[in-house]
C-alpha positions as CSV (number, residue, x, y, z in Angstrom):
1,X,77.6,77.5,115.4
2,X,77.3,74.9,112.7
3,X,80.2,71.6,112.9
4,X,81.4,70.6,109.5
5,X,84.3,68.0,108.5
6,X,87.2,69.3,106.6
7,X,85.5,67.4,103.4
8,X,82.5,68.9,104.3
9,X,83.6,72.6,104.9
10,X,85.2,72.8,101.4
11,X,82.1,71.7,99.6
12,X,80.3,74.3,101.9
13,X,82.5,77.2,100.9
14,X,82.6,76.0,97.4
15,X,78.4,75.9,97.3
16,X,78.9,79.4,99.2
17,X,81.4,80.8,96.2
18,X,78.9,80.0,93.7
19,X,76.1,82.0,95.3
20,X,78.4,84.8,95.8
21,X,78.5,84.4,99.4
22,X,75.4,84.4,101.1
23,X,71.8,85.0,100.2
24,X,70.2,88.4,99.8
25,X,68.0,87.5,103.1
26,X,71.3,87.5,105.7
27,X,72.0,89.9,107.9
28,X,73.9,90.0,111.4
29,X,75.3,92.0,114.3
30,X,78.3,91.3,116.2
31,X,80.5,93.1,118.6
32,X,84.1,94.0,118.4
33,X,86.9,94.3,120.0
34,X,90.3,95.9,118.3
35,X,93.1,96.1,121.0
36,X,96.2,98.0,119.9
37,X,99.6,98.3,121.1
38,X,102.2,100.6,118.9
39,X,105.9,100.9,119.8
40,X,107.8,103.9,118.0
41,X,111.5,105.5,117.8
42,X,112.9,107.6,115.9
43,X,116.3,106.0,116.7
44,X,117.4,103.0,116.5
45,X,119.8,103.2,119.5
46,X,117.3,104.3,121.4
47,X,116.4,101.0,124.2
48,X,113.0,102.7,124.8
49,X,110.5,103.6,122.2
50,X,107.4,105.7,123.2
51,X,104.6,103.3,123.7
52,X,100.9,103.9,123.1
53,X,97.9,101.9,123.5
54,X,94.0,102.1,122.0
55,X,91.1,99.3,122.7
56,X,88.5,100.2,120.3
57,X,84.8,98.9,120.9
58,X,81.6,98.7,119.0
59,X,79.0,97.0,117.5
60,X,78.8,95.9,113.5
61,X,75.8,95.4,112.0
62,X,75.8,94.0,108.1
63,X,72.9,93.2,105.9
64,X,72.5,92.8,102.1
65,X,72.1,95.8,99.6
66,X,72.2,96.6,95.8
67,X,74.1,99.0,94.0
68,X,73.3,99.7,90.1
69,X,71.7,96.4,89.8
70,X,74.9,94.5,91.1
71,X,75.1,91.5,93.4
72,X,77.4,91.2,95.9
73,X,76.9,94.8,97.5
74,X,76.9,94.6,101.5
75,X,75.8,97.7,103.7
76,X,77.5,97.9,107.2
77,X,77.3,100.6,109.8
78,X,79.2,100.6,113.7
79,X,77.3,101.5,116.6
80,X,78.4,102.8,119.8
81,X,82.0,102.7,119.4
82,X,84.6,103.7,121.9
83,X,88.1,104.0,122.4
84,X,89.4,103.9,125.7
85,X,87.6,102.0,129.3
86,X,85.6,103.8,132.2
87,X,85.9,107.5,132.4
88,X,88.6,108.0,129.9
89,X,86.5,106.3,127.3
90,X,85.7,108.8,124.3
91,X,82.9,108.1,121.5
92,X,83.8,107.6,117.9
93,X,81.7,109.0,115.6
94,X,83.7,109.2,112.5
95,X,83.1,104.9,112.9
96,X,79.7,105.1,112.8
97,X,79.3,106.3,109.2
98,X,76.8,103.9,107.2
99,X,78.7,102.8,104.1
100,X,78.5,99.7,101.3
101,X,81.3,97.2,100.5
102,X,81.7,94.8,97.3
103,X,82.6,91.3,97.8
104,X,83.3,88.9,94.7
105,X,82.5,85.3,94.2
106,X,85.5,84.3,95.9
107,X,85.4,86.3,98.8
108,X,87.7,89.5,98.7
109,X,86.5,93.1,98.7
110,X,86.7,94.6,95.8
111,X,84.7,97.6,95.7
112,X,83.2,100.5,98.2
113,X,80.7,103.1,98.4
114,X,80.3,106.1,100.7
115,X,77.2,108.0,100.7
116,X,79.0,111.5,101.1
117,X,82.4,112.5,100.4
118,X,85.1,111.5,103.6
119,X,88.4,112.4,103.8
120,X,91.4,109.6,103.2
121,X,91.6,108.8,106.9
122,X,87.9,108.5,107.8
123,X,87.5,106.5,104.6
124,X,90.4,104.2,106.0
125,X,89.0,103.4,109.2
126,X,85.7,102.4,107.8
127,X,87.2,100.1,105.1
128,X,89.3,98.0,107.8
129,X,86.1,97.5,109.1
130,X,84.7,96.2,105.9
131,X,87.9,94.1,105.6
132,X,87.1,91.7,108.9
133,X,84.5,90.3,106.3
134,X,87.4,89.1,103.5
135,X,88.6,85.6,103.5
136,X,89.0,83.6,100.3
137,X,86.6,80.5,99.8
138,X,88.2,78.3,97.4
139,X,91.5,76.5,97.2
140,X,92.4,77.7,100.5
141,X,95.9,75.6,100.7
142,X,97.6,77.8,98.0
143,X,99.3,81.2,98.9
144,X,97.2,83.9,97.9
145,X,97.8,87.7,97.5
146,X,95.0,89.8,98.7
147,X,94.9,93.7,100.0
148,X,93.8,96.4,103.0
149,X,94.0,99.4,103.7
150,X,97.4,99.1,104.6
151,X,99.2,97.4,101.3
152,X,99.1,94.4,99.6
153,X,100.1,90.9,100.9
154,X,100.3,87.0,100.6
155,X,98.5,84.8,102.6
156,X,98.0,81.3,103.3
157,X,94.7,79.4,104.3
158,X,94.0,75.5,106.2
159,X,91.3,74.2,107.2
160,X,91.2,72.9,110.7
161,X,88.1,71.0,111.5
162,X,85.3,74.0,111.4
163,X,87.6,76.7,111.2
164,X,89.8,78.5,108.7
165,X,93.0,79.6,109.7
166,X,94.5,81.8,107.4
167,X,98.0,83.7,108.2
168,X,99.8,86.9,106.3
169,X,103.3,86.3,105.1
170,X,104.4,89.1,103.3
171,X,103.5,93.3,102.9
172,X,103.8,95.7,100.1
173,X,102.4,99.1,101.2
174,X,100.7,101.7,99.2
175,X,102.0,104.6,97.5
176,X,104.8,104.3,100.0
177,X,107.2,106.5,98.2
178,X,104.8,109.5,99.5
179,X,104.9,108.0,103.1
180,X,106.9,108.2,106.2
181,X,107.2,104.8,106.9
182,X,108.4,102.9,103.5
183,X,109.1,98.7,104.2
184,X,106.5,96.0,106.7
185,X,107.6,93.0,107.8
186,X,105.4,90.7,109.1
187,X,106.6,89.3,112.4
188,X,103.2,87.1,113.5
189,X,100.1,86.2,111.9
190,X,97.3,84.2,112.7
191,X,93.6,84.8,111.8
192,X,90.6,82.0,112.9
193,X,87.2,82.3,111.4
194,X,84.4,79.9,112.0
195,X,82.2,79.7,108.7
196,X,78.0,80.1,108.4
197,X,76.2,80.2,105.7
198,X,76.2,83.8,105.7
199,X,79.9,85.0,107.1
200,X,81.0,83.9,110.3
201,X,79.7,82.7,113.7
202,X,83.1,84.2,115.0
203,X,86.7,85.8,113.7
204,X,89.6,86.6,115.7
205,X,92.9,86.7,115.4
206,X,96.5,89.1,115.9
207,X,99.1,90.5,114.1
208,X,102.6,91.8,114.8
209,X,103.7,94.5,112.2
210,X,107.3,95.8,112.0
211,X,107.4,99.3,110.1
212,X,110.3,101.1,109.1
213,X,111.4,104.3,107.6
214,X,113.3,104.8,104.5
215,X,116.4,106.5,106.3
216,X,115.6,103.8,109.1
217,X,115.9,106.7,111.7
218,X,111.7,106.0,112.2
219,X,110.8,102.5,113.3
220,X,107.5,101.6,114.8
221,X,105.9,98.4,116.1
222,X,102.2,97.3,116.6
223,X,100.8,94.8,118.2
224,X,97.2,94.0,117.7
225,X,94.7,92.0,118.9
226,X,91.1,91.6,117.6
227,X,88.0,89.3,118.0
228,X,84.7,89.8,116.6
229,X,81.7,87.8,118.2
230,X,77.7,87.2,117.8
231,X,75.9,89.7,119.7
232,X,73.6,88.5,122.8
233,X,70.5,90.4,121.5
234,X,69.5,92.8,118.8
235,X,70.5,96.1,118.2
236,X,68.4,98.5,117.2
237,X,70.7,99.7,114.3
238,X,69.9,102.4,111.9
239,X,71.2,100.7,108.8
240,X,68.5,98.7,109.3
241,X,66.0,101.3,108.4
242,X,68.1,102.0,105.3
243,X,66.8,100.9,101.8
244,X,68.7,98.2,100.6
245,X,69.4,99.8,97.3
246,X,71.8,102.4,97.8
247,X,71.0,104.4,95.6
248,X,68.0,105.6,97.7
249,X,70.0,106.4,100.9
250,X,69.6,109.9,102.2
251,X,72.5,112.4,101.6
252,X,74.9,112.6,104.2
253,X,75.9,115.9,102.5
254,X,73.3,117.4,105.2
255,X,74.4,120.4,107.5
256,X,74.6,118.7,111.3
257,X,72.3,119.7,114.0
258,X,72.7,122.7,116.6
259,X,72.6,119.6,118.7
260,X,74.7,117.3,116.9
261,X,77.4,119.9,116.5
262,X,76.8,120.4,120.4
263,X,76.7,116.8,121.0
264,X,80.3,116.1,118.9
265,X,81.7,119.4,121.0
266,X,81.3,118.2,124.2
267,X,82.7,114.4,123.4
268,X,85.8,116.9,122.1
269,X,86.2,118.7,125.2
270,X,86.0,115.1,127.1
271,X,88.2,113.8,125.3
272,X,91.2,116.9,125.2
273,X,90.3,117.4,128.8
274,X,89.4,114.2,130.6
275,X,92.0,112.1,128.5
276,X,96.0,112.0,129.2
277,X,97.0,113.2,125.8
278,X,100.7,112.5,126.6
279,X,100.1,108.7,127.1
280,X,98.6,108.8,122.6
281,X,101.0,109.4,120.1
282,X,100.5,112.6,118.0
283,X,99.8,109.8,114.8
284,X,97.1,108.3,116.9
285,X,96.0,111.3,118.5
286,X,95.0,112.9,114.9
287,X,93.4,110.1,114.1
288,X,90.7,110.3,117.0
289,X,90.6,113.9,116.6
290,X,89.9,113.5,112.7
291,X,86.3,112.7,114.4
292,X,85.8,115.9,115.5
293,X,86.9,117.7,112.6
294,X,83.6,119.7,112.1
295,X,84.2,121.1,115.6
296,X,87.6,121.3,115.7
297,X,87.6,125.0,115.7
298,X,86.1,125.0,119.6
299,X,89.8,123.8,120.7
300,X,91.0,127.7,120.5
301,X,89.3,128.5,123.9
302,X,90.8,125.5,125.1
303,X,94.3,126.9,123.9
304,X,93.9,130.3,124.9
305,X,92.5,129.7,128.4
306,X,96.0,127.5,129.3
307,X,93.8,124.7,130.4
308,X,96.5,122.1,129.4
309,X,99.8,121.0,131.0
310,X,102.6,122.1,128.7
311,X,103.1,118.8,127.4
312,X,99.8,117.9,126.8
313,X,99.4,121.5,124.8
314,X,102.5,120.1,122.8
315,X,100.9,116.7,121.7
316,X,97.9,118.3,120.7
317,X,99.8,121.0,118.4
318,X,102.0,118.3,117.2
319,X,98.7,116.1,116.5
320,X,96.8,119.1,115.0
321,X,100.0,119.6,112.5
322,X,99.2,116.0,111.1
323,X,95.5,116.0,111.2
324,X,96.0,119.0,108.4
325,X,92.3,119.3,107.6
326,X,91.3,122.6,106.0
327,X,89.1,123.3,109.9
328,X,92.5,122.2,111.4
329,X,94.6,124.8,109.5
330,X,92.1,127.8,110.4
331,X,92.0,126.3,114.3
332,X,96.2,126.7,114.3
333,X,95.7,130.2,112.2
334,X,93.4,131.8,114.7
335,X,95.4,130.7,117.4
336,X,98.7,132.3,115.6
337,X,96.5,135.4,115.5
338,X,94.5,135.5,119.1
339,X,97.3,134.4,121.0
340,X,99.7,137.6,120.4
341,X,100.5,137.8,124.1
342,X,102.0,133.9,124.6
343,X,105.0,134.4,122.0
344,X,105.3,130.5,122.8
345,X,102.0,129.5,121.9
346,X,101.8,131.7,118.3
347,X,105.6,129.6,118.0
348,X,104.0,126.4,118.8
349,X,100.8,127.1,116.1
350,X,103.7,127.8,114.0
351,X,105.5,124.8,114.3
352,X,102.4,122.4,113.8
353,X,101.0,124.1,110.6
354,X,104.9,123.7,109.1
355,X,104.1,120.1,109.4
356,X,101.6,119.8,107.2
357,X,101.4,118.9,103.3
358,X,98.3,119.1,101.9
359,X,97.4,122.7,100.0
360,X,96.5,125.5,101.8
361,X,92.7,126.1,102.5
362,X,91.5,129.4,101.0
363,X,90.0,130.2,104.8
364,X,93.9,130.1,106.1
365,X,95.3,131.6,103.2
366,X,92.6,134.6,103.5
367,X,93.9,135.2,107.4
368,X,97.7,134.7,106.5
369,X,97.5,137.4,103.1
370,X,95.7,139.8,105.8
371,X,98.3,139.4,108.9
372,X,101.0,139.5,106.0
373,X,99.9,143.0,104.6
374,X,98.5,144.4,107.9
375,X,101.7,143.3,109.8
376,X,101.8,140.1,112.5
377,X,101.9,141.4,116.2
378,X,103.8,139.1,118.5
379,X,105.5,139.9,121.9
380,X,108.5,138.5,120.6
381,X,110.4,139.7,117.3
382,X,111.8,135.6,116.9
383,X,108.3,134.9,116.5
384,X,107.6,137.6,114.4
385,X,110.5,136.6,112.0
386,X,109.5,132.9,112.2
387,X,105.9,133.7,111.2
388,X,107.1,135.1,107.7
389,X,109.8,132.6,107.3
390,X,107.6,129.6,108.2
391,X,104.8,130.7,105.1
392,X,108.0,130.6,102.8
393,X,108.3,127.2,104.1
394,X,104.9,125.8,103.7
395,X,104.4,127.3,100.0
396,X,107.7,124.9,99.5
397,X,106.6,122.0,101.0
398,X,102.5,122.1,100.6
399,X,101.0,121.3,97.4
400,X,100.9,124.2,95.1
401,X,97.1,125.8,94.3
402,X,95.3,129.0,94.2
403,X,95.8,130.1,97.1
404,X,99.5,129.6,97.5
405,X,100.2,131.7,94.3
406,X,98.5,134.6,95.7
407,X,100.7,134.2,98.7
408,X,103.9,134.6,96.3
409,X,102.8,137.5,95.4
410,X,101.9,139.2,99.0
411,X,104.7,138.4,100.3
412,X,107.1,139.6,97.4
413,X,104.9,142.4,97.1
414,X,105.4,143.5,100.8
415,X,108.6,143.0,100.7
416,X,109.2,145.6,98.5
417,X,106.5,148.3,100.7
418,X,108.5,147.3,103.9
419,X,110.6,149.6,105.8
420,X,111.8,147.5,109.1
421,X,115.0,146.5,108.5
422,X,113.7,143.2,110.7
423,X,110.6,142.7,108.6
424,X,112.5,143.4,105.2
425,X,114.8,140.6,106.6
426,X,112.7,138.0,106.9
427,X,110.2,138.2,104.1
428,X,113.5,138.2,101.8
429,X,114.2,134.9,103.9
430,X,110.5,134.0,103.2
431,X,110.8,133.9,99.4
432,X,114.1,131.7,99.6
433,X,112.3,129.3,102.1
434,X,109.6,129.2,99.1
435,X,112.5,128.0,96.4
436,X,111.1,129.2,93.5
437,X,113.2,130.5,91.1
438,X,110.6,133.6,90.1
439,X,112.1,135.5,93.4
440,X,115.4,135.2,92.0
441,X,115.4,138.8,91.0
442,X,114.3,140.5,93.8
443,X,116.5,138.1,97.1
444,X,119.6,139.2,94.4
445,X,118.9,142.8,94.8
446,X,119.3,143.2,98.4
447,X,122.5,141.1,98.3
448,X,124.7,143.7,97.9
449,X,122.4,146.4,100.5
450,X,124.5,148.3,102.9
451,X,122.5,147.2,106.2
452,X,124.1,143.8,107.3
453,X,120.8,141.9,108.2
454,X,119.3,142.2,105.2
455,X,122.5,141.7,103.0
456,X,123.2,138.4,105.3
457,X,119.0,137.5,104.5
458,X,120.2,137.9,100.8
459,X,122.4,135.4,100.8
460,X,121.0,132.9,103.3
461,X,118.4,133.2,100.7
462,X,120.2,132.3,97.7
463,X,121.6,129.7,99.4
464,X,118.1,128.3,100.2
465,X,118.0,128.2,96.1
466,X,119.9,126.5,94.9
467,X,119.8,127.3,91.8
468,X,122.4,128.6,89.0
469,X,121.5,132.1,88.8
470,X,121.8,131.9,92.7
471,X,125.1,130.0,93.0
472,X,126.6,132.7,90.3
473,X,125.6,135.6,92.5
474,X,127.1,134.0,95.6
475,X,130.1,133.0,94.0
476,X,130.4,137.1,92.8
477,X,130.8,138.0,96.7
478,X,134.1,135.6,97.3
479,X,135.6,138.3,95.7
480,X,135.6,140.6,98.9
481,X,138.4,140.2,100.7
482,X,136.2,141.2,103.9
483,X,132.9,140.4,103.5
484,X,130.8,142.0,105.9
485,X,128.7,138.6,106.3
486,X,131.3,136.0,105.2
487,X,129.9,133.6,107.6
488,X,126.5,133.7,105.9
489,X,128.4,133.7,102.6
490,X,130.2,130.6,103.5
491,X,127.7,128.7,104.9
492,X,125.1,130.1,101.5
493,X,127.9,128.3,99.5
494,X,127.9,124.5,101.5
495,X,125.1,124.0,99.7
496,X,126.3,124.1,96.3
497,X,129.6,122.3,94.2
498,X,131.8,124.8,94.0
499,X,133.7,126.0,90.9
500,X,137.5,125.9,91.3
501,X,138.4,129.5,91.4
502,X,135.3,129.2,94.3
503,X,136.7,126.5,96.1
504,X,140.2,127.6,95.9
505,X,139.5,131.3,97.6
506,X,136.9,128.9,100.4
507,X,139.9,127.0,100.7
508,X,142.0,129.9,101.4
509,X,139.4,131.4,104.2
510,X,139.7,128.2,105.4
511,X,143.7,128.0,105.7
512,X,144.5,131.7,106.1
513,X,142.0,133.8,107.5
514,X,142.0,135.2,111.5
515,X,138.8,134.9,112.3
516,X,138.1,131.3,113.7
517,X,134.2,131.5,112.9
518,X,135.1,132.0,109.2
519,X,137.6,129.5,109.1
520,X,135.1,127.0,110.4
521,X,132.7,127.9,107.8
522,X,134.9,127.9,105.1
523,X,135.9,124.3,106.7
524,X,131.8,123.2,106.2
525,X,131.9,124.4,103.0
526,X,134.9,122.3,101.9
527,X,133.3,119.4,103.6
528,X,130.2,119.7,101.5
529,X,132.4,119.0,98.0
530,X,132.1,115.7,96.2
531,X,136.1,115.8,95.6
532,X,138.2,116.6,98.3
533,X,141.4,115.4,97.6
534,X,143.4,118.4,96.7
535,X,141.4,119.8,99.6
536,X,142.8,117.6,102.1
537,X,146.7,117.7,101.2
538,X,146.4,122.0,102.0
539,X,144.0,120.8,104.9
540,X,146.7,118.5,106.5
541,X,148.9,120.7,106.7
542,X,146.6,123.5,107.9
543,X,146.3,121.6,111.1
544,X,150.2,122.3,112.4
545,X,149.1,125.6,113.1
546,X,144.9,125.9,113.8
547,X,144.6,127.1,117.4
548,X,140.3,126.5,117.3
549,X,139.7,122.8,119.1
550,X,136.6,123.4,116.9
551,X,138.5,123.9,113.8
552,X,141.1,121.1,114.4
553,X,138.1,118.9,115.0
554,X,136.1,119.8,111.7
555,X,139.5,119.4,109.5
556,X,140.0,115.8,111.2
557,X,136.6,114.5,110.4
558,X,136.7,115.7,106.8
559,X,140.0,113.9,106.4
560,X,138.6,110.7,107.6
561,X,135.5,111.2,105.2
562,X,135.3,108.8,102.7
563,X,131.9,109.3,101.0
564,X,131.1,111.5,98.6
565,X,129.2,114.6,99.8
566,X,126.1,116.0,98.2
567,X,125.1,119.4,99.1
């Protein structure tokens, strides 16, 4: 470690500046250690949140490189990194990933290079490594605005005899309007770095973030810890044998080994197996199984052989649903499929691939299209529904492509081969799932059929619309004094403003009809309307003679509303 004064330091980081750093000749390994704590709820009354915790450690090794004829380019590459202590501790390969990272004159990252195409995540990780090697070298006492991975943010350096101190004030994340979690705030910062001629002799430092969702019903906390320090002897890295220009690196596009791919399975099974997968959120849990994603597919004997507690099975679902890879899609497809004697298991498979947003790989869309026009086998007919309902669903909420077109069409054109008043049912509550308005057509001519489930699908269906074509049929079926589904009919119509002559005849179910359960829906319906105040004068008086506790309830609390109601 080399001792400088604080006049000294700044003419040292201001020499350093110039020469963009540190001279094409440096290179140096240190290890790592990134201790994480993360607190989540997903309410804030709730005193407890669910509590996680992940020590990551490795070993960095940096040297210079050269990327089309550009200073500044610095290759990295971690070795032997683990997450987790004694037998619970699983390898990280996704880590370990050679890449290149830009750095300009005055310090910050600017730039990166991967030698083969990553997804978002894996690309993630790597860069925050990178990251540990930004700090700003001149005019350190002014408040700077930097970035991460994570957002944007200000910061603030000093000088303190040898060391910089630099500390993080204020975040602005990335594209959060696409993201669960929408505002940061900072609650603790502090970062210490001891200069050398080339980056550091040691960094450390922790951080406090406070996260929050947009309807402030998801709040999570973490805690993290980090120091990075010279390593006691050599490693023998592979960067190392790299070229320095990366240009000349080898394709990482390469096909793995029979004993890589055997290699990566077993650190899988150790992990699923050997791990407590209840004690890692489902977030963090993706993101270690977003490792294994070339051998992700080898968790379906893991599945079908009920190896798992219950729980456990759950977390992994739930964290396969957010890893959403195109290998994770087929793993929860083949499951959906193999497991047609656990009803529970095909529900669960069903659940996690709801979850997802990214499009639909053609390898699950392929298997879906089959099991659509061959017919889904299940133990249990709720499942069977579900798996038609949940595809409507997913073509709503995923990205749009090829693939999910094609499903439009299988599942409108099976709908109209169909015979099973059950199966008819639910692919007509499939294509209102989907919300797109070229089903109209074909929901609206079942909504007047003479069996009762598929009329009631109908109009759920329409409801699910909401569109004008839609709202115009429902409003058509008010005009049955007894509606076979009036319940269905009712609730279709809370999710539309309804006409006067519409809300007058709800309001009159609501008021004068014998059946409690329509009453109550028509009740939900009116509750639902942006104006209410002719609503509530009939309403008030309504109560004198309602009987339902239910329905005295309901007209109460939409008396006492006060917002405005959007459907």
């Amino acid at each position: 470690m080399i001792t400088l004064n604080k006049a000294m330091l700044a003419s040292a980081l201001c020499a350093l500046a110039v020469s963009n750093t540190a001279e094409a000749s440096c290179s140096a390994q240190y290890n790592f250690v990134i201790d994480t704590h993360t607190t989540f709820n997903y309410d804030q009354v709730s005193q407890q949140g669910q509590q996680t915790h992940i020590k990551l450690n490795g070993l960095l090794t940096i040297k210079a490189a050269k990327h089309n004829d550009e200073d500044g380019w610095w290759a990295i590459k971690a070795d032997k990194v683990t997450a987790g202590q004694g037998q619970f501790a699983s390898e990280l390969a996704s880590y370990t990933v050679p890449f290149a990272f830009k750095l300009a004159k005055n310090g910050l990252v600017t730039d990166f290079w991967f030698p083969t195409k990553l997804d978002t995540q894996t690309q993630d990780q790597l860069k925050g490594l990178a990251y540990y090697f930004q700090f700003q070298r001149s005019n350190p006492a002014l408040i700077k605005k930097e970035q991460d991975t994570l957002g944007r943010y200000t910061v603030s350096y000093q000088f303190k005899d040898d060391e910089i101190h630099l500390n993080k004030h204020t975040y602005a994340l990335h594209d959060k309007t696409q993201a669960a979690l929408q505002t940061v705030n900072v609650a603790s910062s502090g970062h210490q770095i001891t200069p050398n001629a080339c980056f550091f002799e040691t960094r450390k430092g922790q951080e406090t973030l406070l996260f929050s969702g947009q309807s402030q019903s998801l709040n999570l906390k973490t805690k993290q810890q980090y120091q990075l320090l010279p390593t006691s002897s050599a490693y023998p890295s592979a960067l190392f044998s790299l070229p320095t220009n990366l240009e000349n690196w080898p394709s990482a596009e390469k096909t793995l080994s029979e004993d890589e791919l055997a290699q990566l399975k077993k650190s899988l099974q150790s992990l699923v197996s050997k791990g407590n997968l209840t004690d890692i959120s489902a977030y963090d849990l993706a993101k270690q199984l977003s490792q294994f994603d070339a051998v992700i597919g080898s968790l379906e004997t893991i599945f079908l052989q009920q190896t798992l507690s219950d729980e456990a099975q759950m977390r992994l679902f739930n964290a396969l649903g957010q890893l959403d890879s195109p290998n994770s899609q087929l793993l929860l497809g083949h499951i959906l499929v193999n497991a047609e004697k656990d009803p529970l298991m095909q529900f669960r498979a069903l659940r996690a691939l709801s979850q997802g947003q990214s499009a639909l790989s053609p390898e699950l869309s392929a298997l879906l299209t089959e099991q659509i026009e061959s017919g889904f086998n299940s133990l249990d007919s709720e499942v069977t529904s579900s798996f038609y309902m949940t595809i409507g669903a997913m073509l709503n909420s995923r990205t749009a492509n090829a693939q999910s077109a094609q499903l439009h069409d299988v599942l409108s054109e099976q709908l109209s081969l169909v015979t099973e008043t059950n199966i008819k049912s639910a692919l007509i509550t499939s294509l209102g799932n989907s919300r797109d308005e070229q089903h109209f057509e074909q929901i609206d001519s079942y909504v007047e059929d003479s069996n009762k489930s598929v009329q009631r699908a109908s109009i759920r269906a329409l409801g699910m619309m909401q569109t004008e074509q839609a709202y115009t049929s429902l409003e058509k079926q008010l005009a049955k004094p007894q509606h076979q589904n009036q319940v269905a009919l009712l609730k279709a119509l809370s999710n539309y403003q309804l006409e006067p002559a519409a809300s007058d005849a709800v309001l009159a179910i609501a008021v004068n009809n014998p059946t409690a359960e329509s009453r109550y829906a028509a009740i939900q319906a009116l509750a639902t309307q942006e104006h209410k105040d002719g609503i509530k004068a009939t309403l008030r008086t309504a109560l004198k003679k309602e009987t339902s506790k239910r329905n005295f309830k309901a007209i109460v609390e939409l008396l006492h509303s006060t917002k405005q109601n959007t459907p």
